[in-house]
C-alpha positions in Angstrom: 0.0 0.0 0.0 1.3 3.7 -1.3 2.5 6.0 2.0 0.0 8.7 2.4 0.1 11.9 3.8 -2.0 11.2 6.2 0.3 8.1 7.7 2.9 10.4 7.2 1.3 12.6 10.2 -0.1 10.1 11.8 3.0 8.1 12.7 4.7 11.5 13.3 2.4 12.4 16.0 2.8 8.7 17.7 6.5 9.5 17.4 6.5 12.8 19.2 4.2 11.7 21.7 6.2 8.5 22.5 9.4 9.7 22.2 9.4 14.2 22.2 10.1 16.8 19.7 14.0 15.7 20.2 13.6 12.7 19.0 11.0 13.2 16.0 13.6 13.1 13.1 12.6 12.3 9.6 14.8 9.2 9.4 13.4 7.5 13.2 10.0 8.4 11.3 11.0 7.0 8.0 11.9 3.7 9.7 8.8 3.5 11.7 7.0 3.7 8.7 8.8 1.3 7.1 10.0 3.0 4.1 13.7 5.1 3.3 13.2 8.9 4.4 13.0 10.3 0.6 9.8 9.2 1.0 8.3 11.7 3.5 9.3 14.1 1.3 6.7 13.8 -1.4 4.1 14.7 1.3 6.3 17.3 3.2 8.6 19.0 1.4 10.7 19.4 4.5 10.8 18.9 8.7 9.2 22.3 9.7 6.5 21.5 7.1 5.9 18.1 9.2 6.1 20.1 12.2 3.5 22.9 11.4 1.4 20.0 10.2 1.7 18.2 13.3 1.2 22.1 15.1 -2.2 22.2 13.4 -3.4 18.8 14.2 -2.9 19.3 17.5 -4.6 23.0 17.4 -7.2 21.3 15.6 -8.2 19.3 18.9 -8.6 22.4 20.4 -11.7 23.4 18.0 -13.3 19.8 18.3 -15.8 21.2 20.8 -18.4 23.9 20.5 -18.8 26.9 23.0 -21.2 26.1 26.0 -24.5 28.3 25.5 -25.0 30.9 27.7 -20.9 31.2 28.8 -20.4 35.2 29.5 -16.7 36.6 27.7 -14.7 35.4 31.0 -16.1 32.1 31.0 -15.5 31.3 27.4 -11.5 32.5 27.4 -11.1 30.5 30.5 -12.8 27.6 28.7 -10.7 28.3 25.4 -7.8 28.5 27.4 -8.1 25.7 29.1 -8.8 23.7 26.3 -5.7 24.8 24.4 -3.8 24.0 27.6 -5.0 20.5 28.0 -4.6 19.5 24.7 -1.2 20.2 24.7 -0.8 18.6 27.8 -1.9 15.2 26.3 1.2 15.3 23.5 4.4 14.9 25.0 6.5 18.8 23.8 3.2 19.7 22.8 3.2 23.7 24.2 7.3 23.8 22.6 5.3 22.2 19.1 3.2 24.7 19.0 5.3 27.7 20.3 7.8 26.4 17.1 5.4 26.8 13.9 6.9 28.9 11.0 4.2 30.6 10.1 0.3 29.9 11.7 -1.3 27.2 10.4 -4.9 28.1 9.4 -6.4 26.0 13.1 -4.4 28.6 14.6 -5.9 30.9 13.2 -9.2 29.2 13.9 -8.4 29.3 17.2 -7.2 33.0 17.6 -10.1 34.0 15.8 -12.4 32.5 18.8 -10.4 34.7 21.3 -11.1 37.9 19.0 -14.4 37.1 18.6 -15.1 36.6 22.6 -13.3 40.0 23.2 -15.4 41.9 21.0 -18.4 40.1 22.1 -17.9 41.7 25.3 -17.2 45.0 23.6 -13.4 45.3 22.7 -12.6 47.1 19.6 -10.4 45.0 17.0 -7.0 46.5 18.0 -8.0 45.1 22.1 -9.4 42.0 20.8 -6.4 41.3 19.1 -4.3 42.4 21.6 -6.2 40.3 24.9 -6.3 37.4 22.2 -2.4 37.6 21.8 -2.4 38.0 25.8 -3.8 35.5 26.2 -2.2 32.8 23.6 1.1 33.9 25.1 -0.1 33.3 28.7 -1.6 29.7 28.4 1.7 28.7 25.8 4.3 29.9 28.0 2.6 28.6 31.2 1.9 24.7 29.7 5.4 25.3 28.0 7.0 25.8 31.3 4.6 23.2 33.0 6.0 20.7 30.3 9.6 21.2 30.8 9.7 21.4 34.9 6.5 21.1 36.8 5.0 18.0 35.8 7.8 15.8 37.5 7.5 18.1 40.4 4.2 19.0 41.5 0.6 17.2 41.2 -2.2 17.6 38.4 -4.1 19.4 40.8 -1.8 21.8 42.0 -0.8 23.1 39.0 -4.4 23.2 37.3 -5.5 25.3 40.7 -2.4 27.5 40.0 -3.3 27.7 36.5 -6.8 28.8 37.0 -5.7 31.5 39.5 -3.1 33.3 36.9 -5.9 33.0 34.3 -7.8 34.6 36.3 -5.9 37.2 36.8 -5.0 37.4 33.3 -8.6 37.8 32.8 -8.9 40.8 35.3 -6.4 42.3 33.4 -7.7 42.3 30.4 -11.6 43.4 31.8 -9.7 46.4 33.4 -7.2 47.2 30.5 -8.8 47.2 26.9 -12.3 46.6 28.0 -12.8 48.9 31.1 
């Protein structure tokens, strides 16, 4: 059976989350696939186009669900945020991944554009939108990023999600009283 793209990613994401970014190189994923690493290159003309690829799919997970009815602006970034944390949570390097993409891949931009769109629901104008979205994006990536590397072998789940529910918070304050107050 002909290699296809999509086994291409697929063994690529069991890779990195078996094994981490580090070890995701084109010939480990070659071998795993069973064929010489030339071959990946007919579906990705290079690593970093793997790795945005891989970045998206893993974004994508984030947009799987739909907003709960009735959530006011808060609720829905801490519920956006949370998501975004917890899925990269569940793929080993996942908040380095994503924090690596060349350019954004169009479910990051999915997913921005559901930050923008809750900050102007509760009144922001595009420039604070943009700018509480990017707030944000850079909170959740550098706190799961940081989470990744050194707190996860150190302290419990449940510290850490309570820790990370109080600086979103305050996050969130920040950006009521900044660009929407």
């Amino acid at each position: 059976m002909p290699l296809r793209q999509a086994d291409v990613l697929q063994g690529a994401m069991e890779l990195l989350d078996e094994d981490g970014l580090d070890e995701l190189t084109t010939r480990r994923l070659a071998q795993r696939l069973g064929v010489r690493a030339g071959a990946l290159y007919w579906h990705y003309p290079s690593k970093a186009a793997l790795l945005d690829a891989l970045a998206d799919r893993i974004i994508g997970e984030m947009l799987t669900q739909p907003p709960a009815d009735g959530q006011d602006w808060p609720d829905r970034l801490r519920d956006l945020a949370t998501r975004a944390r917890t899925t990269m949570l569940a793929h080993r390097d996942g908040a380095r991944l994503l924090a690596s993409f060349t350019a954004p891949p169009p479910n990051a931009l999915a997913f921005f554009g559901s930050l923008t769109d809750t900050l102007r629901s509760a009144g922001a104008d595009d420039r604070a939108a943009h700018l509480g979205a990017d707030v944000v994006t850079s909170f959740v990536n550098g706190y799961t990023l940081e989470e990744q590397a050194r707190q996860a072998a150190v302290l419990p789940l449940e510290q850490r999600d309570a820790t990370f529910r109080l600086e979103l918070d305050i996050v969130i304050a920040g950006i009521r009283v900044q660009l929407l107050g």
